[in-house]
N, C-alpha and C positions, 0 to 999 in steps of 0.2 A: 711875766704877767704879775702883776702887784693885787695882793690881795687882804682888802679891807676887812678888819674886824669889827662888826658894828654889836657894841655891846651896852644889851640891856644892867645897868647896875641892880636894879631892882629885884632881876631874876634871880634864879638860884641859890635863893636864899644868903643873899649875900658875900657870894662866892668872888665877886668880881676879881679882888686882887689878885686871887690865885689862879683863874681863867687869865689874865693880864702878862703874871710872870710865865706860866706854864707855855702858854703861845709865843713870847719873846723868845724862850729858850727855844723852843724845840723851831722857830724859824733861821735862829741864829745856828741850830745845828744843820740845818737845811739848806743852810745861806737860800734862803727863801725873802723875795721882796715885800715886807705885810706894814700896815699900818694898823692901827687901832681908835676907834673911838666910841668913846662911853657918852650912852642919851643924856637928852637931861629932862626931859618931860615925853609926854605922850604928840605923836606926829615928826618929834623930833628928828628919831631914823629915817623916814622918809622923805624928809627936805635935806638930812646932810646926802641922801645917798641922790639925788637929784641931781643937787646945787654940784655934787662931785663929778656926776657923770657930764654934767654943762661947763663943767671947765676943766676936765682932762677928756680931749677929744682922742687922742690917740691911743689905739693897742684896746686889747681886752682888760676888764676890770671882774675881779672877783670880788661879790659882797657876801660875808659869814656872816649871817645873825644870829648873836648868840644872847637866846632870851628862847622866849614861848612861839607859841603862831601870833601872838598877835605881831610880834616886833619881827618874824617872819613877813606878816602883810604888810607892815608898814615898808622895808624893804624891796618887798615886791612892788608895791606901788610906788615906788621910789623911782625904783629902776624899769619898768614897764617899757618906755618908750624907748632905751639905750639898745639897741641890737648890741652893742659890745658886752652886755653884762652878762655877768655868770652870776647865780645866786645860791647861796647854800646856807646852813642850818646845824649847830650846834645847840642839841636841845637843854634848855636850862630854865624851861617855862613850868606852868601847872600841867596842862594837857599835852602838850607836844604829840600831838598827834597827824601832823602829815609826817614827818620821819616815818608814824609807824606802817604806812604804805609800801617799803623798803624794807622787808624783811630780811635778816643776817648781816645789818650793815652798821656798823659802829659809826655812828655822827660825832662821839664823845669825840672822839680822838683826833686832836689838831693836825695831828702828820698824814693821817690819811685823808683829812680836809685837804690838806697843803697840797696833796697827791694827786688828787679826784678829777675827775671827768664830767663836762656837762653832760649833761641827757635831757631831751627837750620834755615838757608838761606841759596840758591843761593848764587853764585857769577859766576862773567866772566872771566875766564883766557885770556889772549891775550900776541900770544908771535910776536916778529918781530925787524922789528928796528925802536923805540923810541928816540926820542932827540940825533941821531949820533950812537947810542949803540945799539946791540943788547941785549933785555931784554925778561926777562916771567915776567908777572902784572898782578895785578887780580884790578876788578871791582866790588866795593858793589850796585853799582844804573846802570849807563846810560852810553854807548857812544853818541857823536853828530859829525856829520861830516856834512861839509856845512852851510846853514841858521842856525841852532839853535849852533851849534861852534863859529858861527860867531857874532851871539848874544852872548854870554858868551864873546867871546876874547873882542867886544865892553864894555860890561856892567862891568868888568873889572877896564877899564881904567876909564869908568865913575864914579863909586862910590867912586874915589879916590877924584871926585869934591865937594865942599861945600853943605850942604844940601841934598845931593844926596841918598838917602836909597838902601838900596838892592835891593825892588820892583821895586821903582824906577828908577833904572839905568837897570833893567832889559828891564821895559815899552820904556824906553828911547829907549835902543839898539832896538829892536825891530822894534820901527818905523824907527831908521836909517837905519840896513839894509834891512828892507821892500823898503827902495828907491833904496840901489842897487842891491836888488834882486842878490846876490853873492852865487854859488851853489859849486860844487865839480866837478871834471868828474874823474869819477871811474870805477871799473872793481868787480862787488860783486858778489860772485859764495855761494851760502846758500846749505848746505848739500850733496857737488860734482855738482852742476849743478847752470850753469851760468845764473845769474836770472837780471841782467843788465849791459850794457856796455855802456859806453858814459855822457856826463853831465848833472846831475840831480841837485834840487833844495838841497834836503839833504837826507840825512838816520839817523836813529836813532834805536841803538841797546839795547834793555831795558832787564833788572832786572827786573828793578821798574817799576812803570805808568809814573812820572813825572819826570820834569827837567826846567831848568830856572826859580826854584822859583814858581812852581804852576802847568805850562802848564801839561795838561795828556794825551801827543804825546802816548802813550802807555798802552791804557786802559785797554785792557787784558789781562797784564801782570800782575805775580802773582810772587813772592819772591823762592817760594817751588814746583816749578812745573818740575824742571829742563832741562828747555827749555829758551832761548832767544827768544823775541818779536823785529821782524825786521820792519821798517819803509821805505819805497821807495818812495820817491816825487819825481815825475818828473823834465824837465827844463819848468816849465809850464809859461805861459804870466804873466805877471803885475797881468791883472784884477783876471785870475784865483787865482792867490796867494794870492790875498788879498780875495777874495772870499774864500778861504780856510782857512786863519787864525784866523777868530773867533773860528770855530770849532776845529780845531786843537789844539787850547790853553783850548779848555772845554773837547774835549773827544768823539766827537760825527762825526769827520772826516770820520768814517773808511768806509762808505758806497759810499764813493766820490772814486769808481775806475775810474774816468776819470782822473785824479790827479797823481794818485800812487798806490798802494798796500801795506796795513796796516795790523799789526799782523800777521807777516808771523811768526811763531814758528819755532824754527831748533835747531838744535844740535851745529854745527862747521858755522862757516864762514869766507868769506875769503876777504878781500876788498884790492884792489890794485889802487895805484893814477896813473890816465896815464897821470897826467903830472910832475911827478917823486917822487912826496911827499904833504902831507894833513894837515891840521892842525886838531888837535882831539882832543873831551871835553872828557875827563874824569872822571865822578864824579864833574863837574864843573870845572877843570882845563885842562889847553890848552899845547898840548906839539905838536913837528911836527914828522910826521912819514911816512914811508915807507909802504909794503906790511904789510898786520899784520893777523893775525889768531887768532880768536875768539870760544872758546869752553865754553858751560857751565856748571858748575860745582855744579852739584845737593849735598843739604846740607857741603857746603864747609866750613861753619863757624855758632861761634854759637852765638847769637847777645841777648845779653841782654834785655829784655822786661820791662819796667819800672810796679811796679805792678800800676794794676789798682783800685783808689778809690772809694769804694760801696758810696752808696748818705748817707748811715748816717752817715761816717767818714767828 
């Protein structure tokens, strides 16, 4: 099985050379079949991983994204329709946060990519109007509408500053718009029935547990269950919010029903902006959109598992 390295240059702080030569060596100690190739813009991974799977029809293909979740999704959506692909995830983003759904598993490391075993996952299909266009998308981790988008759109633009790490610009956002408290006003109907109308803090529709780099807005959330975990934070005061946001970045929020309603599992959903359009994370990137419809997509994709090292290796 021939396995593609699709690699974000942008990530990892410009690591790429050394992710380049480190994966040539250890495939050539492997005598492992890999190719490599580096983006050149945004959407780019997901039309080479397409255009690749439309003209090698034979055998299985393994696609490595090595970047963040966003060049994660773009891969996923890439490869969506190929039953032959295998997809997996050397983290080297801001947030990289579906890896951490995988607890004890080293993704760093090329040989145990090289190694690894599918394991089937969830995903979120979502169709509507996207960036001006109508589109169908799929989702490997998180949506974020509201506070936690708006974190992302901030932390964004921060890490582009000197010394600014991923964490870092995440911690940063955070406290920024902790001050303007900047929410969504929406219209979310979860499995035909209208479960809130009017301006709330945020929602978050999870895959995954986590987002922004750690937070685990979504603790009950499991990859293979095929169900979405929904999040509803109210338009709650100041003090409430910042009284709510330790726990919410650890996982231990969901008992705080004066706040919201945490771990709502559904099937479809359906969110509508009523003030004409949202801004939406996706996997860690920010696009602007209209109504959109959310379904989950039980074992949609088959995700590569890095094998795991016994203690006497």
């Amino acid at each position: 099985m021939r396995t593609v390295f699709i690699i974000n240059p942008k990530a990892g702080q410009g690591k790429a050379k050394e992710l380049v030569r480190a994966i040539h060596e250890t495939a050539e100690r492997l005598q492992a079949d890999i190719s490599i190739y580096l983006t050149q813009s945004v959407y780019d991974a997901e039309k080479y991983v397409r255009d690749y799977c439309r003209k090698h029809t034979e055998g299985e293909i393994r696609f490595i994204a090595c970047g963040g979740d966003g060049t994660l999704n773009e891969v996923l959506n890439g490869a969506i329709d190929c039953p032959r692909a295998i997809i997996g995830v050397i983290p080297e983003g801001t947030g990289n946060d579906f890896c951490r759904n995988f607890e004890g598993v080293d993704f760093s490391s090329i040989e145990a990519q090289l190694q690894g075993e599918p394991v089937l996952c969830d995903a979120i299909r979502y169709s509507g109007l996207i960036n001006g266009q109508e589109q169908t998308r799929y989702c490997a981790n998180m949506f974020n509408i509201g506070f936690d988008s708006n974190v992302a759109d901030k932390a964004g633009s921060l890490k582009q500053l000197p010394l600014v790490s991923g964490s870092l610009a995440y911690l940063l956002a955070v406290l920024v718009m902790m001050i303007k408290k900047k929410g969504a006003n929406l219209r979310i109907e979860l499995d035909g029935k209208v479960e809130h109308e009017g301006r709330l803090l945020l929602t978050s529709i999870g895959n995954g547990r986590f987002c922004g780099g750690g937070i685990q807005s979504n603790p009950a959330a499991t990859l293979h269950d095929g169900v979405m975990d929904i999040n509803i934070v109210n338009d709650v005061t100041r003090p409430q919010f910042i009284s709510l946001l330790p726990k919410y970045m650890k996982g231990t929020h969901t008992g705080r029903t004066d706040v919201g309603r945490f771990c709502l599992k559904v099937k479809k959903a359906v969110i509508t902006p009523l003030d004409g359009s949202m801004r939406l994370c996706t996997d860690g990137e920010i696009t602007d959109a209209g109504t959109l419809t959310f379904e989950a997509v039980a074992d949609a994709f088959r995700f590569n598992l890095p094998r795991v090292q016994t203690p006497e290796e």
